[in-house]
C-alpha positions as CSV (number, residue, x, y, z in Angstrom):
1,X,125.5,53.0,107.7
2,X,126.0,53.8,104.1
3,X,126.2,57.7,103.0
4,X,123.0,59.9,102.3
5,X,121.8,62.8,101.5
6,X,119.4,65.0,103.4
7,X,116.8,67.0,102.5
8,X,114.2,69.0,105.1
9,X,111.0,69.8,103.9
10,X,108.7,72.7,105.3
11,X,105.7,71.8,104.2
12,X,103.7,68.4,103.0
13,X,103.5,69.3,99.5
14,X,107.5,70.2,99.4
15,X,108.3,66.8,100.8
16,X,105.9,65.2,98.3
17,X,107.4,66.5,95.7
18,X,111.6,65.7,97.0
19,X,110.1,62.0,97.0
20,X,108.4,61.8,93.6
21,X,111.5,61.5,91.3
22,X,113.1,59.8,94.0
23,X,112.3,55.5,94.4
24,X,115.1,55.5,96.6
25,X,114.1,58.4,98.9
26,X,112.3,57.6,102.4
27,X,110.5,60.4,104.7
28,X,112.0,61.0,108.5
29,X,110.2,61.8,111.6
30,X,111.2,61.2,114.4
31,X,113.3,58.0,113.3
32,X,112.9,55.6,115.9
33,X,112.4,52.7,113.4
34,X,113.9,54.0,110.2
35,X,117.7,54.7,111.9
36,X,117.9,51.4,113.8
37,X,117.4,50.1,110.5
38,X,119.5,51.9,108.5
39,X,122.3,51.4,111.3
40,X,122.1,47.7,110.7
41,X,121.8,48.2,107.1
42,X,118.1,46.9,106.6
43,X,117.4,49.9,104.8
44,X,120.0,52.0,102.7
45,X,117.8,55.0,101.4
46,X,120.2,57.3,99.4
47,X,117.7,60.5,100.5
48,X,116.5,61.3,103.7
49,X,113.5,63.8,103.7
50,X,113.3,65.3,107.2
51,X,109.5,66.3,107.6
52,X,109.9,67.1,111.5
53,X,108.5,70.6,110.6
54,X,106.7,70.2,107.6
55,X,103.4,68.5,109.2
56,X,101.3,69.7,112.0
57,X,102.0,68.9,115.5
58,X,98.4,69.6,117.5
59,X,95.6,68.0,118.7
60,X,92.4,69.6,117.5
61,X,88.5,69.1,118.3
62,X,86.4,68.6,115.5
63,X,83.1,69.5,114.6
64,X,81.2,66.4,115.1
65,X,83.1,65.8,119.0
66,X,86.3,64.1,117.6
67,X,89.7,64.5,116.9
68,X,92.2,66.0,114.8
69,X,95.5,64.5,115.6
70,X,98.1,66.1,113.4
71,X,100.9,63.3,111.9
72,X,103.7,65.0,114.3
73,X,102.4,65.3,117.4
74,X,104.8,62.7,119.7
75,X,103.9,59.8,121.2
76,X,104.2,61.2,124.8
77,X,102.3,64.6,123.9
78,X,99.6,62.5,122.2
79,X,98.9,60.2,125.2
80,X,99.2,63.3,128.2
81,X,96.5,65.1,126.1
82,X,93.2,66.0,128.4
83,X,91.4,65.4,125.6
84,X,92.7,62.1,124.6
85,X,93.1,60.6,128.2
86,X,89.2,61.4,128.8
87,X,87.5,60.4,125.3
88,X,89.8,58.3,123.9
89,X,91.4,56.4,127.4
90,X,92.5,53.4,125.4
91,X,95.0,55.2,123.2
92,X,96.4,57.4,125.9
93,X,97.1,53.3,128.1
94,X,98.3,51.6,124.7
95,X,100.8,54.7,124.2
96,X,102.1,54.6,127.8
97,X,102.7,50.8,127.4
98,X,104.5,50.9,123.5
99,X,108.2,51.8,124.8
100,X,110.3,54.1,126.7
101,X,109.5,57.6,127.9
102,X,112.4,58.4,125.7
103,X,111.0,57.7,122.8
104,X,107.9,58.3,123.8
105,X,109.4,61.8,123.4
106,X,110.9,61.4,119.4
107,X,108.3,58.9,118.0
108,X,105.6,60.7,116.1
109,X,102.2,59.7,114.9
110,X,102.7,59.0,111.6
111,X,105.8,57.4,112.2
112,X,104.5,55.0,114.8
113,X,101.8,53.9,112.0
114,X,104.6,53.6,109.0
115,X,106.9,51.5,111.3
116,X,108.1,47.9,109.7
117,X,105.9,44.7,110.8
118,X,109.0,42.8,111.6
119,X,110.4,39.7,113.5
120,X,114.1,39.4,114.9
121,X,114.9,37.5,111.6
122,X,113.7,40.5,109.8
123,X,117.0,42.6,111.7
124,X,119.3,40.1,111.0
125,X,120.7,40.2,107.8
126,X,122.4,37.0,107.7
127,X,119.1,34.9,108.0
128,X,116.7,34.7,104.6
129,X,113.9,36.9,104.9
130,X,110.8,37.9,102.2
131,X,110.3,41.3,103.7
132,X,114.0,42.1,103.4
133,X,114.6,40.4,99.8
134,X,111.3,39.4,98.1
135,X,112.0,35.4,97.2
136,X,114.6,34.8,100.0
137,X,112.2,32.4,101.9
138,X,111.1,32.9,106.1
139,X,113.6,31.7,108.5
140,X,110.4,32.2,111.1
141,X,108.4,29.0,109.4
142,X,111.3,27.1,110.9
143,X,112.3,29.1,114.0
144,X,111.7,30.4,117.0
145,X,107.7,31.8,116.6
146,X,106.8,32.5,120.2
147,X,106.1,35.7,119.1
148,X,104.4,35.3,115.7
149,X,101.3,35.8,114.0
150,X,98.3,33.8,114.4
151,X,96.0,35.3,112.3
152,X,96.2,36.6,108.2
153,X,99.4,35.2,108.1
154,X,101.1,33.4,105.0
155,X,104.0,31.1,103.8
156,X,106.0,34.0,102.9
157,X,105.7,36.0,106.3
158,X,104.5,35.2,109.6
159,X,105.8,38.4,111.2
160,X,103.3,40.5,113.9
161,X,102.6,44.5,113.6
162,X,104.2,46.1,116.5
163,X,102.4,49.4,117.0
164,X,100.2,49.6,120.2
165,X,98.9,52.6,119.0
166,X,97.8,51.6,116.0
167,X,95.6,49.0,117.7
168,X,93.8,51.5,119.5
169,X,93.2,53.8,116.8
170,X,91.8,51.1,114.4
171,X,89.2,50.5,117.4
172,X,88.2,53.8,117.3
173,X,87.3,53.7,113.6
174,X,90.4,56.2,112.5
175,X,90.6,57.7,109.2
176,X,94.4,58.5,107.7
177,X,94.7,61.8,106.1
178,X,97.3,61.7,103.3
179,X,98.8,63.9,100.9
180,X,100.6,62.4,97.6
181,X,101.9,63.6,94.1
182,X,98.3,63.2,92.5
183,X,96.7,65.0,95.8
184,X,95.0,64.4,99.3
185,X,93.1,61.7,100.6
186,X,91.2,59.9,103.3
187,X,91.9,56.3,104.3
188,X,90.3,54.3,106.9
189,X,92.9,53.1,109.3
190,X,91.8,49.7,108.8
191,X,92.5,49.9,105.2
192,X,96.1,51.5,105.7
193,X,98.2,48.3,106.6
194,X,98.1,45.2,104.7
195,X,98.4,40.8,105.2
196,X,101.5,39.6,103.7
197,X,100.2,37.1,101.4
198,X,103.0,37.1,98.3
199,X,104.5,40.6,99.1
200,X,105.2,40.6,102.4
201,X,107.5,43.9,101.9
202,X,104.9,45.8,101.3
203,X,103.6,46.9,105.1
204,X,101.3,49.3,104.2
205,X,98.8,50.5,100.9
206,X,100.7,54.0,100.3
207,X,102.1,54.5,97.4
208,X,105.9,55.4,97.1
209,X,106.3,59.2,98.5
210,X,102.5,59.6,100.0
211,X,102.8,61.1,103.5
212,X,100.4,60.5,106.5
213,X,99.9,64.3,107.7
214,X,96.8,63.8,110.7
215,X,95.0,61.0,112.2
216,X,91.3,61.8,112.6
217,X,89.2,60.1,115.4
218,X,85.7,59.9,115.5
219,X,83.5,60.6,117.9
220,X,82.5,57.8,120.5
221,X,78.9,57.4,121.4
222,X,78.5,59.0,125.1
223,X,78.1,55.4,126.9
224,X,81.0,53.9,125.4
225,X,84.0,53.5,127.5
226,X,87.3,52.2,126.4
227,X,90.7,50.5,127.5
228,X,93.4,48.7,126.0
229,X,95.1,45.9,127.7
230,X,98.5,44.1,127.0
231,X,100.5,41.2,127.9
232,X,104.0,40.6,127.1
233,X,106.9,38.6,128.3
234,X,108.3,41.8,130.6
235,X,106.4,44.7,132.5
236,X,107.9,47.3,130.3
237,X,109.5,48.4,126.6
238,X,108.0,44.8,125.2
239,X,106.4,44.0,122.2
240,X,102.8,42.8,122.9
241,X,101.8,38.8,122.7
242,X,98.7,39.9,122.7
243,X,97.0,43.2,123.3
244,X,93.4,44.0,122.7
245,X,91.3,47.3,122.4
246,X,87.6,47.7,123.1
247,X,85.4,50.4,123.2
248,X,81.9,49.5,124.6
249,X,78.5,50.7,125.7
250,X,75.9,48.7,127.6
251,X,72.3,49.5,126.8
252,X,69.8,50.0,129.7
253,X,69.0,46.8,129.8
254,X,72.3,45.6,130.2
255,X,73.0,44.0,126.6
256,X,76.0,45.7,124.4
257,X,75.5,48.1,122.6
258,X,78.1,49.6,120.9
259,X,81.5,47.3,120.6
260,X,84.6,47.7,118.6
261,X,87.5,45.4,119.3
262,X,90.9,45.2,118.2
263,X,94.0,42.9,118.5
264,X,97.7,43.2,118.5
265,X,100.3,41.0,118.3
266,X,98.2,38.9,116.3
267,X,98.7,39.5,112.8
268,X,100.9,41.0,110.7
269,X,98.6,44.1,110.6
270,X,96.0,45.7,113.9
271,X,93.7,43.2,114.0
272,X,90.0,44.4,113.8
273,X,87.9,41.7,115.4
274,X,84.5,41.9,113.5
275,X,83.6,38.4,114.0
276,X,83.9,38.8,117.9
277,X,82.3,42.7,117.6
278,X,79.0,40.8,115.7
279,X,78.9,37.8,118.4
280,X,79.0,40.4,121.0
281,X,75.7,43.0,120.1
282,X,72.7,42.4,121.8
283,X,73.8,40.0,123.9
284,X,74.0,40.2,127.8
285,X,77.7,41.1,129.3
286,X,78.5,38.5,130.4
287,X,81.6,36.0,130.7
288,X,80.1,33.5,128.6
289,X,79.3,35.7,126.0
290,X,83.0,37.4,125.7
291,X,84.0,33.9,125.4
292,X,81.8,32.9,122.8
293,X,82.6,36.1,121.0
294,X,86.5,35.9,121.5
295,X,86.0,32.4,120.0
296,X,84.3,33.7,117.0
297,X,87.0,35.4,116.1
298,X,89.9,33.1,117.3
299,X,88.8,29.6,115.5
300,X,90.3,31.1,112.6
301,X,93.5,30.9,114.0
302,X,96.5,28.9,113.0
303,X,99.4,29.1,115.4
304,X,103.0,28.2,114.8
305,X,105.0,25.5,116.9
306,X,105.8,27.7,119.2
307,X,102.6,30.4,119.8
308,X,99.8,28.5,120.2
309,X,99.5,29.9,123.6
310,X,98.5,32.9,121.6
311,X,94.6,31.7,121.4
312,X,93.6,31.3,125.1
313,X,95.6,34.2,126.1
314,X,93.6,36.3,123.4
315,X,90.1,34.5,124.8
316,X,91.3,36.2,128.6
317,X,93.0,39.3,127.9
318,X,89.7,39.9,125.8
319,X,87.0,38.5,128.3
320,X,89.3,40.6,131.4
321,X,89.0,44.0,129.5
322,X,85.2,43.6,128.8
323,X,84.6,42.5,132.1
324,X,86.5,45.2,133.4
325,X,84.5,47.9,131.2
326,X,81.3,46.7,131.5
327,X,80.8,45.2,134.7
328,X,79.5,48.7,136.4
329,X,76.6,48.6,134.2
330,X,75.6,44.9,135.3
């Protein structure tokens, strides 16, 4: 690890402003992404700005029935939350299943979102890679793609998001609150992370030194009930193949309603199924109509040599977690 300084900030504006003279700055939360990397010398920022106090650290109700989740609440606060586990039941199951209860315990909010999309060629810094060195080529095109990206990919970076949490949020229609040298703003979750296409080092659409400070949720309508399901190649602290998150309410007369749908492990950002979401409303739930709509969105799809696997496993971990959610209002 090469030598840097350290700065801690006390507030969001303070750290703003230790970044904006600084390119070669980066914030740190809880550092369960940023340190592995710097440790194998992926990333060599010559200032670390420690922001572990300077953002909020609460969940807090909102006006119209949502959530306020500030930046630095950790992952295993987040997902034990009353609040969370009873209107929000999908984020509280894809935090349980995105690692180990020990970092569970260090991760934060808005570092989980700000985390690299990366592949295992990405951590190796003897293989070419675009996200490391814009130009350098993608040693995935020709490797091992088992666990690459399907959808929104490119020829300079087939890598897949890793974030379960971010999955669920962007089904539940989050908005990013974000404070930066020329002020605050609000960005829709599904407008925060970004498809490769030419700059595939570019994860996300911040600009250099804005900082995520909360996470805000809106609130579901009162039918809609939610879950997030995920299969991987081991029961535990495994990146997803594929996940999926739904929210969903079934009208009276048994059509849905209400759907939103996400994927993970699909693309090299959350992947918000609209295509599948408009197959899907006012139709009746059943098994043939999550299939048709988990085709809608998966004919699209392109897999690698190795991941093509990828498309009927999305079709059943999709129609098993509407089936599962809907099938008491049948």
């Amino acid at each position: 690890m090469k030598p840097f300084e350290y700065s801690r900030a006390q507030d969001p504006a303070g750290a703003v402003a230790l970044l904006a003279e600084r390119p070669d700055a980066a914030f740190l939360a809880g550092g369960t992404n940023l340190v592995d990397h710097m440790k194998l010398a992926i990333a060599a920022p010559a200032l670390l700005v420690d922001v572990s106090r300077a953002l909020p650290d609460r969940v807090e109700d909102l006006p119209d029935g949502g959530l306020r989740i500030g930046a630095g609440v950790r992952n295993a606060d987040l997902a034990a939350d009353m609040r969370v586990r009873t209107r929000y039941p999908a984020l509280s199951q894809a935090l349980l299943s995105g690692a180990s209860g020990q970092l569970r315990n260090l991760a934060t909010t808005g570092g989980n979102l700000m985390q690299r999309t990366r592949c295992s060629y990405f951590r190796d810094p003897t293989t070419p890679c675009n996200k490391r060195e814009p130009g350098a080529g993608c040693s995935a095109l020709e490797g091992y793609t088992r666990y690459h990206a399907i959808l929104g990919a490119s020829k300079s970076c087939v890598a897949t998001h890793p974030s379960d949490m971010a999955v669920a949020l962007l089904a539940f229609d989050a908005v990013v609150q974000v404070e930066g040298a020329a002020g605050a703003r609000s960005i829709a979750l599904a407008d925060l992370h970004r498809l490769p296409g030419d700059a595939p080092d570019r994860d996300t659409t911040l600009a250099h030194g804005e900082l995520i400070t909360a996470v805000d949720l809106p609130a579901l309508p009162m039918a809609a009930r939610s879950a997030y399901r995920k299969a991987r190649d081991r029961a535990s602290y495994a990146f997803a193949l594929v996940s999926v998150a739904v929210a969903v309410a079934v009208e009276d007369d048994g059509t849905i309603g209400d759907v939103r749908i996400a994927f993970g492990g699909v693309a090299h950002q959350p992947w918000r199924a609209t295509r599948a979401e408009d197959a899907l409303r006012g139709q009746p739930a059943t098994d043939a109509a999550f299939r048709a709509a988990a085709h809608a969105e998966l004919s699209a799809a392109t897999p690698l040599r190795d991941n093509a696997f990828k498309v009927p496993m999305a079709t059943g971990v999709l129609v098993a977690t509407l089936r599962d959610l809907t099938e008491a209002r049948r």
